[in-house]
PyMOL CGO cylinders between C-alpha atoms (Angstrom):
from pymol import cmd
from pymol.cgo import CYLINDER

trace = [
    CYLINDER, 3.73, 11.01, 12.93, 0.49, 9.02, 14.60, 0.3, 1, 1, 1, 1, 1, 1,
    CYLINDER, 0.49, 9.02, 14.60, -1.01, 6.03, 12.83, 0.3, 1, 1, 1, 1, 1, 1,
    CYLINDER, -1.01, 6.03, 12.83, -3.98, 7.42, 14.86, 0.3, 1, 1, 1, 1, 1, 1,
    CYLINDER, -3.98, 7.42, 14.86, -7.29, 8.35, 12.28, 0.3, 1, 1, 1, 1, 1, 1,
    CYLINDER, -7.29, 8.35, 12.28, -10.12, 7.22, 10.58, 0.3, 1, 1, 1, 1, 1, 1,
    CYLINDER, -10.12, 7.22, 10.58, -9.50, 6.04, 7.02, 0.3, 1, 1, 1, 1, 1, 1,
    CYLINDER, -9.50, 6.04, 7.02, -11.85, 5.26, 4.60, 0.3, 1, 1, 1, 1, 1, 1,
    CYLINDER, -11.85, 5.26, 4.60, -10.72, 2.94, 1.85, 0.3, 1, 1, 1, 1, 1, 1,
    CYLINDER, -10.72, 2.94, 1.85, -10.21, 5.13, -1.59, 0.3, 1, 1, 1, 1, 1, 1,
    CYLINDER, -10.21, 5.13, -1.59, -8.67, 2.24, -3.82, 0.3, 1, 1, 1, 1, 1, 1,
    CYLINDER, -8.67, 2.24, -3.82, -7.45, -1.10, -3.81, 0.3, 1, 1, 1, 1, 1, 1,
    CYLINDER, -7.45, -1.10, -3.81, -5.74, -2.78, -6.94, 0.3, 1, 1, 1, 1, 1, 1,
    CYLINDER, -5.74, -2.78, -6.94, -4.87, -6.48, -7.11, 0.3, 1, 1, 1, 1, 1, 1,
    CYLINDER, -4.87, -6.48, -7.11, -7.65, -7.60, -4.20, 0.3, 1, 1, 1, 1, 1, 1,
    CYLINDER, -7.65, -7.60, -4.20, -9.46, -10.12, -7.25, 0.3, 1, 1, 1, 1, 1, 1,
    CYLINDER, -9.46, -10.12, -7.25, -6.54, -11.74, -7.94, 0.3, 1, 1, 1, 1, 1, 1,
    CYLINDER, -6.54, -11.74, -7.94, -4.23, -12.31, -4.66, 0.3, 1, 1, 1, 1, 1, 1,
    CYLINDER, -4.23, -12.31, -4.66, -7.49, -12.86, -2.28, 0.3, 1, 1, 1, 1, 1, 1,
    CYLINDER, -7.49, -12.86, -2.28, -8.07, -15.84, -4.77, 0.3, 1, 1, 1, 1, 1, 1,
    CYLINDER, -8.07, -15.84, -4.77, -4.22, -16.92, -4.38, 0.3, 1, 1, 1, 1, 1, 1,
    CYLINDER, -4.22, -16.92, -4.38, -4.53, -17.08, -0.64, 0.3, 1, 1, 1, 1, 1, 1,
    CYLINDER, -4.53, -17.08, -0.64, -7.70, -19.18, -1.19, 0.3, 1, 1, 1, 1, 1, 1,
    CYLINDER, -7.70, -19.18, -1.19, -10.63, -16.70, -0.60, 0.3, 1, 1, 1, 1, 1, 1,
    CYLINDER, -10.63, -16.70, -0.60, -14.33, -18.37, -1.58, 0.3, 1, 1, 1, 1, 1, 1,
    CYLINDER, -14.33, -18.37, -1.58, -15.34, -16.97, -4.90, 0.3, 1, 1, 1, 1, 1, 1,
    CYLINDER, -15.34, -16.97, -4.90, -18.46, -15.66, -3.22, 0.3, 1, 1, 1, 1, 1, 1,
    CYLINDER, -18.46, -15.66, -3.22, -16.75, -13.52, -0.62, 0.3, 1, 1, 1, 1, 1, 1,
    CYLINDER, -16.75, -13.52, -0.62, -14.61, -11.76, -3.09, 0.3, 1, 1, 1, 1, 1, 1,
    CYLINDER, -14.61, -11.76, -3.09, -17.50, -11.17, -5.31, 0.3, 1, 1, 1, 1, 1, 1,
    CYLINDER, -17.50, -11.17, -5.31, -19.18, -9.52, -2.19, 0.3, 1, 1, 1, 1, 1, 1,
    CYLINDER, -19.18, -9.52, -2.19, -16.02, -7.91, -1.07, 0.3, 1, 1, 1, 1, 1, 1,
    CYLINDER, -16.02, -7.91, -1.07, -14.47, -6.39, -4.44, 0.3, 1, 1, 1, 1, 1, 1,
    CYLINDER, -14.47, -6.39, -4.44, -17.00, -3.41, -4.28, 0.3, 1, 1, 1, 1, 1, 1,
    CYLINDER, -17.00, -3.41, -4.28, -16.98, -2.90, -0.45, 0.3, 1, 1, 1, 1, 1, 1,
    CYLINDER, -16.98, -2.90, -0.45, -15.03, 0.03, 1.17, 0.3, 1, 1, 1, 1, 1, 1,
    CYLINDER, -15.03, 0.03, 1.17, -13.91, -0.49, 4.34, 0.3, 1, 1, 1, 1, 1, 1,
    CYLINDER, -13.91, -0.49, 4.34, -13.31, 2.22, 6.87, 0.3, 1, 1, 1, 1, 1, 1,
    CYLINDER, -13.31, 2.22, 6.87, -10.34, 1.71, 9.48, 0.3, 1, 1, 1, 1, 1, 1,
    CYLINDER, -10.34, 1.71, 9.48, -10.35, 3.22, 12.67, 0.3, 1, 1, 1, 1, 1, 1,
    CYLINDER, -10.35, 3.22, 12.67, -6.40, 3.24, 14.46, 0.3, 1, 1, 1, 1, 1, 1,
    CYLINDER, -6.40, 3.24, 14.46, -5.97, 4.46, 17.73, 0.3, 1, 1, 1, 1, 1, 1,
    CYLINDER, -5.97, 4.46, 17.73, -2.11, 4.48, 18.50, 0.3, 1, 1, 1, 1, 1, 1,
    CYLINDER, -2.11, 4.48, 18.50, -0.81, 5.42, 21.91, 0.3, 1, 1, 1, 1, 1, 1,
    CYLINDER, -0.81, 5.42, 21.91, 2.72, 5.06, 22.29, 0.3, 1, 1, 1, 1, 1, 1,
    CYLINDER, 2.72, 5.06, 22.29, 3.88, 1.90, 21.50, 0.3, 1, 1, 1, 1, 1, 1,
    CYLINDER, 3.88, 1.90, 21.50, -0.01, 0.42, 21.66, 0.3, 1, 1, 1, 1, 1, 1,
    CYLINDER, -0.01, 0.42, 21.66, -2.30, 0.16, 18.59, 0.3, 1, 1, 1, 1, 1, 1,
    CYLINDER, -2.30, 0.16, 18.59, -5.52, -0.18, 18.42, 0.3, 1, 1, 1, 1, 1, 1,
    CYLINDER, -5.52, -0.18, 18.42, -7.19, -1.34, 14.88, 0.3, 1, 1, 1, 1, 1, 1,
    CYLINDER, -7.19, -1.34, 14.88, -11.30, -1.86, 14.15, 0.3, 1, 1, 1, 1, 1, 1,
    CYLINDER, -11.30, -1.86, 14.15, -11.72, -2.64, 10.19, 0.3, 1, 1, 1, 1, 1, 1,
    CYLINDER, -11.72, -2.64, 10.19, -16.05, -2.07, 9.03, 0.3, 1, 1, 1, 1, 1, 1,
    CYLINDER, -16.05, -2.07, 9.03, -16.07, -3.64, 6.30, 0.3, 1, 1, 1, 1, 1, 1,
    CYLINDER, -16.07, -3.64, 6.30, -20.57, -3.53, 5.28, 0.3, 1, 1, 1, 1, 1, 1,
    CYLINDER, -20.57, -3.53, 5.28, -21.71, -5.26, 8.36, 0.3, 1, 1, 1, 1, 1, 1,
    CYLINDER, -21.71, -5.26, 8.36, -18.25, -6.73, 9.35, 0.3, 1, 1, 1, 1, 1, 1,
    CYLINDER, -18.25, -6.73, 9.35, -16.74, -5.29, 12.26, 0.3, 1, 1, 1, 1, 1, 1,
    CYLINDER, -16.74, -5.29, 12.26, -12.81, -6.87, 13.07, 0.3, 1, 1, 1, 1, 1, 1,
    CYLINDER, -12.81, -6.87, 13.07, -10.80, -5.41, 16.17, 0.3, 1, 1, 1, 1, 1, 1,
    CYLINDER, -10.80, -5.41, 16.17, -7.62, -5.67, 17.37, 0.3, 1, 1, 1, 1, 1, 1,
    CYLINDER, -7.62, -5.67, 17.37, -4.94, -4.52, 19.43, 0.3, 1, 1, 1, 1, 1, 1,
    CYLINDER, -4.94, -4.52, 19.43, -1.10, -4.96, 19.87, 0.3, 1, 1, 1, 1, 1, 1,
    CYLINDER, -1.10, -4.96, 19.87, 1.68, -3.54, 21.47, 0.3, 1, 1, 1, 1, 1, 1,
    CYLINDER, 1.68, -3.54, 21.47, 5.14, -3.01, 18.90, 0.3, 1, 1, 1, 1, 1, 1,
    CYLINDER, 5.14, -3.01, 18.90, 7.26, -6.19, 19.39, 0.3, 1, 1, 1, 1, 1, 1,
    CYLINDER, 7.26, -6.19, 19.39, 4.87, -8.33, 21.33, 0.3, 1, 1, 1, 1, 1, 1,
    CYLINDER, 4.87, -8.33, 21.33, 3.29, -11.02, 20.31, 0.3, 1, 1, 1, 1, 1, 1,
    CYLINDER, 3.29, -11.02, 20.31, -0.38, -10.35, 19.77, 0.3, 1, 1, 1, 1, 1, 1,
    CYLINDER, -0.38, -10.35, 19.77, -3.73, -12.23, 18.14, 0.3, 1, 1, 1, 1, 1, 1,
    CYLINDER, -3.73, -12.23, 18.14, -4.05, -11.02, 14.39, 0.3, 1, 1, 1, 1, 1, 1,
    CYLINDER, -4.05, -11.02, 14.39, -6.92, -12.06, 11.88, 0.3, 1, 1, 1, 1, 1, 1,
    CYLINDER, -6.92, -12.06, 11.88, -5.74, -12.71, 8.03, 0.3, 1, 1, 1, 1, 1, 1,
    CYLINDER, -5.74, -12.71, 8.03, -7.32, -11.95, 5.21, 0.3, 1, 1, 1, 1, 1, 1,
    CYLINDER, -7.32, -11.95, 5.21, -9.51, -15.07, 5.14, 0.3, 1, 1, 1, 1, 1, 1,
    CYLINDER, -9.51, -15.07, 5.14, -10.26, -14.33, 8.70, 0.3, 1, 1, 1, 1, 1, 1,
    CYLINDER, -10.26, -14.33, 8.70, -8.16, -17.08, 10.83, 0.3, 1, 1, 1, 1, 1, 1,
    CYLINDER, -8.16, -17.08, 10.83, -6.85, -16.10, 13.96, 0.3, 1, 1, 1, 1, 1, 1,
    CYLINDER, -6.85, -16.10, 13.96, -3.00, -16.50, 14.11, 0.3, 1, 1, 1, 1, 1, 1,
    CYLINDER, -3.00, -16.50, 14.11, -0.39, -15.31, 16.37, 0.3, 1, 1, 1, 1, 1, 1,
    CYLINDER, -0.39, -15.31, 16.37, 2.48, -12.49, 14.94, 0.3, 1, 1, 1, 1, 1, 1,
    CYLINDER, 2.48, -12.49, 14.94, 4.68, -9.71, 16.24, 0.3, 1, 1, 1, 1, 1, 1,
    CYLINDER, 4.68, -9.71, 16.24, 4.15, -5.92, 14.29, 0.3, 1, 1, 1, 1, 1, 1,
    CYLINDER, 4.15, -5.92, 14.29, 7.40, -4.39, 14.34, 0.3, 1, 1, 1, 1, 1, 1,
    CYLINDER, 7.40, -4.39, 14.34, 7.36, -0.83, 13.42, 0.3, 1, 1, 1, 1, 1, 1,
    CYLINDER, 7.36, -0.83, 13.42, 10.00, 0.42, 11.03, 0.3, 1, 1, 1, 1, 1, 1,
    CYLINDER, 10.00, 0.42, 11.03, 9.72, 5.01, 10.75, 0.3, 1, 1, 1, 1, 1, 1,
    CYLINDER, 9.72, 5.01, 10.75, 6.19, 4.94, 9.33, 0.3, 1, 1, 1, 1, 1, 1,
    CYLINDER, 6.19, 4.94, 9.33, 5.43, 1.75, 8.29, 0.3, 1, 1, 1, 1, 1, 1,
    CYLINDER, 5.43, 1.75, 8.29, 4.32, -1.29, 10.67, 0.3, 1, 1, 1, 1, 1, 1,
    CYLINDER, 4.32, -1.29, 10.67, 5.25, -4.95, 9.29, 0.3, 1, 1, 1, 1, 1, 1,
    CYLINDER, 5.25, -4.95, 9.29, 3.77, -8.16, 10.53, 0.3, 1, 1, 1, 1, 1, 1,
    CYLINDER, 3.77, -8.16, 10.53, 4.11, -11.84, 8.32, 0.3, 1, 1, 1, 1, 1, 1,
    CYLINDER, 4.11, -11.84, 8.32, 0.80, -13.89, 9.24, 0.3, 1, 1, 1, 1, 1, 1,
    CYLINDER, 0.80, -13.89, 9.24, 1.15, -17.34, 7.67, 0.3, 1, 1, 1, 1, 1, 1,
    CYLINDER, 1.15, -17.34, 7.67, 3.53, -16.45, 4.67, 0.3, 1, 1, 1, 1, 1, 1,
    CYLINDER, 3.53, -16.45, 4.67, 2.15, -13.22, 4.11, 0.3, 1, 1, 1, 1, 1, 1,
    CYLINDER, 2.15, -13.22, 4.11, 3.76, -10.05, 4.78, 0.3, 1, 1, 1, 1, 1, 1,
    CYLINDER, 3.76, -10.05, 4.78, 1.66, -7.03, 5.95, 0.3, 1, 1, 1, 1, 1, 1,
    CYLINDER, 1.66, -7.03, 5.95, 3.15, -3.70, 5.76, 0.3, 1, 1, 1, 1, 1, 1,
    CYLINDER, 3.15, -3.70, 5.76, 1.45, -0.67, 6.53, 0.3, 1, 1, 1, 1, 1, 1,
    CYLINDER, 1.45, -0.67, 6.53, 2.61, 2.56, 5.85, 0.3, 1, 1, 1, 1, 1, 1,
    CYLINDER, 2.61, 2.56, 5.85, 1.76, 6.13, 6.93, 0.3, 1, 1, 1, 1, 1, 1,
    CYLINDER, 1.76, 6.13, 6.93, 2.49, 8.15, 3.74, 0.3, 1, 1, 1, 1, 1, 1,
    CYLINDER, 2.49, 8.15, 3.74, 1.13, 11.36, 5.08, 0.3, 1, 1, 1, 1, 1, 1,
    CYLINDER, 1.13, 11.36, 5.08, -0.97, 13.20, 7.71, 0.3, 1, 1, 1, 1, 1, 1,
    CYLINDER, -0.97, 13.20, 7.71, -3.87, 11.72, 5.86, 0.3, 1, 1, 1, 1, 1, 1,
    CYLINDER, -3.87, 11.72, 5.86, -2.73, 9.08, 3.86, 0.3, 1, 1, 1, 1, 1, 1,
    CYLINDER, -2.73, 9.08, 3.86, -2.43, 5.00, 5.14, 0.3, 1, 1, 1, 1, 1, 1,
    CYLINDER, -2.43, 5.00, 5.14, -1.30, 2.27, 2.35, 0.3, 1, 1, 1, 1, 1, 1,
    CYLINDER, -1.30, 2.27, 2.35, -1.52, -1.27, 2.88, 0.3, 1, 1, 1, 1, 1, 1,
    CYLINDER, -1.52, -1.27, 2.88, 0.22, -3.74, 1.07, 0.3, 1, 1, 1, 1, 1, 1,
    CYLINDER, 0.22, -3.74, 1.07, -0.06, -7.44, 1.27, 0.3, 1, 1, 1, 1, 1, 1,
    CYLINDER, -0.06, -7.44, 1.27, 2.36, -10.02, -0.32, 0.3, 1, 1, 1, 1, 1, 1,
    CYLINDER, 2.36, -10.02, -0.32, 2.78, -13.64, -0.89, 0.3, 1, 1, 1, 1, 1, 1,
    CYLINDER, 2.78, -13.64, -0.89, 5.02, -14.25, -2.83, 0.3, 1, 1, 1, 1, 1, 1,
    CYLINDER, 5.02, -14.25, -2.83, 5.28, -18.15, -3.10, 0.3, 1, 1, 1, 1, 1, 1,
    CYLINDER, 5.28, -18.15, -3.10, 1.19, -17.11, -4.89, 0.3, 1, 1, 1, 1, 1, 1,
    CYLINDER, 1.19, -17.11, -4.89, 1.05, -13.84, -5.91, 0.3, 1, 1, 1, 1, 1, 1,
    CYLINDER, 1.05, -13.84, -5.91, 2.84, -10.62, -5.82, 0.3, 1, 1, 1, 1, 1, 1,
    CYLINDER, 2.84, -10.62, -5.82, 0.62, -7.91, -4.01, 0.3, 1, 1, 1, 1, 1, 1,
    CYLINDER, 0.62, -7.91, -4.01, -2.61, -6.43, -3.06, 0.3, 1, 1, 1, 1, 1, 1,
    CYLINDER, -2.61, -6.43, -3.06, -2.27, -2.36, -2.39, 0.3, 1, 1, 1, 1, 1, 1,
    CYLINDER, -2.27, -2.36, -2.39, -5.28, -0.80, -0.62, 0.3, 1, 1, 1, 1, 1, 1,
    CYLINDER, -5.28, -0.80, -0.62, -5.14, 3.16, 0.02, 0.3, 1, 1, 1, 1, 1, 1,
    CYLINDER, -5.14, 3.16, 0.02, -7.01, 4.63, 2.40, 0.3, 1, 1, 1, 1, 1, 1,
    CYLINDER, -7.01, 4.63, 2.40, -7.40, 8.34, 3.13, 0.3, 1, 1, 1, 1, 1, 1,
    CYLINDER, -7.40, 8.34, 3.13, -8.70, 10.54, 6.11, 0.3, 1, 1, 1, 1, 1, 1,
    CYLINDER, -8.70, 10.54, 6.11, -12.57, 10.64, 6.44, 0.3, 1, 1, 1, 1, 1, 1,
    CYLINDER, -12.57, 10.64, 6.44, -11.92, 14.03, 8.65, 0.3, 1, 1, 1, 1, 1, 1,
    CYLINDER, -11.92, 14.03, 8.65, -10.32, 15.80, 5.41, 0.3, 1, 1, 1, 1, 1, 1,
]
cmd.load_cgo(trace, "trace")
């Protein structure tokens, strides 16, 4: 199955909570908790291609399975990772927090994050704008 779509975020449970943890400015999550984002993935092969809008925020970027690439966390530093992709689900750890993405259907994309020396998880689901 292709990561490749256009997802609009549906639902996200825990964001409050673990974007505090990893030491998010109460302002931004106040601005952020009500926001959905719409992610755009083009995949081709082993290449990915990710732009997040998130209101007026527009993050990009691309990486090829196994190679080190240029990600942006959460709190929007760039750091350096490798996304390894295991079936449906691509995993990257940037700075003690694992990433895993998972393809759950044709139309379905669910995004976990996890620290756990903070805080367990934050789950965002995101479905198929072209439903």
């Amino acid at each position: 199955m292709s990561f490749s779509g256009k997802y609009q975020m549906e639902s996200h449970e825990g964001f409050e909570k673990f974007m505090k943890a990893i030491g998010l400015a109460d302002d931004l999550i106040e601005k952020g908790k009500d926001i959905k984002s719409i992610s755009e993935i083009e995949q081709n092969g082993d290449h990915f291609k990710v732009t997040v809008t998130t209101g007026s925020k527009v993050n990009s970027h691309a990486f090829t399975i196994g190679q080190e690439a240029e990600l942006e966390t959460l709190t929007g530093e760039k750091v350096k990772a490798v996304v390894m992709k295991d079936g449906n689900k691509l995993k990257a750890t940037l700075k003690g927090i694992q990433s895993v993405t998972e393809l759950t259907d044709a139309n379905t994309i669910v995004h976990v994050s996890t620290d756990r020396r903070r805080f367990p998880s934050f789950k965002k689901t995101n479905i198929d704008l072209y439903l």
